[in-house]
C-alpha positions as CSV (number, residue, x, y, z in Angstrom):
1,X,0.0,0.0,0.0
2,X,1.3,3.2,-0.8
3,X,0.6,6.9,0.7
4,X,-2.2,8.7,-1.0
5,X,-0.5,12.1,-0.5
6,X,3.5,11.2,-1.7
7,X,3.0,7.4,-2.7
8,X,6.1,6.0,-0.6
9,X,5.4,2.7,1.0
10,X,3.1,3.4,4.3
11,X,3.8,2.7,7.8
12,X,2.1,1.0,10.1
13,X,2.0,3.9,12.8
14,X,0.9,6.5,10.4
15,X,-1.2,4.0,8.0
16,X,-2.4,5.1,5.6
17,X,0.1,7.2,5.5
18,X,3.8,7.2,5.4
19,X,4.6,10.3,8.1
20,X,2.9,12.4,10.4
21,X,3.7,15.1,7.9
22,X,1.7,13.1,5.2
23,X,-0.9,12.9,7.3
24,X,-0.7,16.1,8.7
25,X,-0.7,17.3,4.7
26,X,-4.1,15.5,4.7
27,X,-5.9,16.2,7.7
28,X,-5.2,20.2,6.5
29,X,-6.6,19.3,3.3
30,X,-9.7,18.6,4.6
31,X,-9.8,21.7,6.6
32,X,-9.3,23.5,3.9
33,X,-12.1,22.0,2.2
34,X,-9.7,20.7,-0.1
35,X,-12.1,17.4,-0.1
36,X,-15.9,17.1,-0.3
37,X,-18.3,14.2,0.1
38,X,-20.6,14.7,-2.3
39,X,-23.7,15.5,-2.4
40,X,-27.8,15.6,-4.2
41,X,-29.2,18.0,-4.2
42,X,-33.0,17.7,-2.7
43,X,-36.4,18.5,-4.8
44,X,-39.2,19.6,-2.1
45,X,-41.8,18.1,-4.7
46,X,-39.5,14.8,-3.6
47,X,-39.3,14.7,0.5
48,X,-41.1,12.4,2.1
49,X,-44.1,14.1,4.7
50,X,-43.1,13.9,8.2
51,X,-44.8,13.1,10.5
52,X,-47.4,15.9,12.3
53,X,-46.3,16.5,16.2
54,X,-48.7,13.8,16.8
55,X,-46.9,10.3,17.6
56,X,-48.9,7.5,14.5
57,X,-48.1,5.0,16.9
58,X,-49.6,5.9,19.9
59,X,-53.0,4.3,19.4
């Protein structure tokens, strides 16, 4: 397996990484908003009704 951020072999201490640097580089990269998880967007006409304050399964 190799580091996603310089591709030299990993180790086990840092995995998946190869350094604290590497994964320093990475975790900054996400606090940058360097990554994203993607996404849909949502149609109203789409979402499910929820339920009224009233509880459906209290009888």
């Amino acid at each position: 397996m190799t580091c996603p951020i310089c591709q030299k072999p990993t180790d086990p201490a840092f995995r998946p990484f190869c350094s604290a640097r590497c994964a320093d580089i990475d975790l900054g990269r996400w606090f940058n908003e360097d990554y994203a998880i993607p996404a849909r967007e949502e149609d109203p006409d789409e979402t499910p009704d929820l339920p009224t304050s009233e509880n459906p399964r209290k009888g």
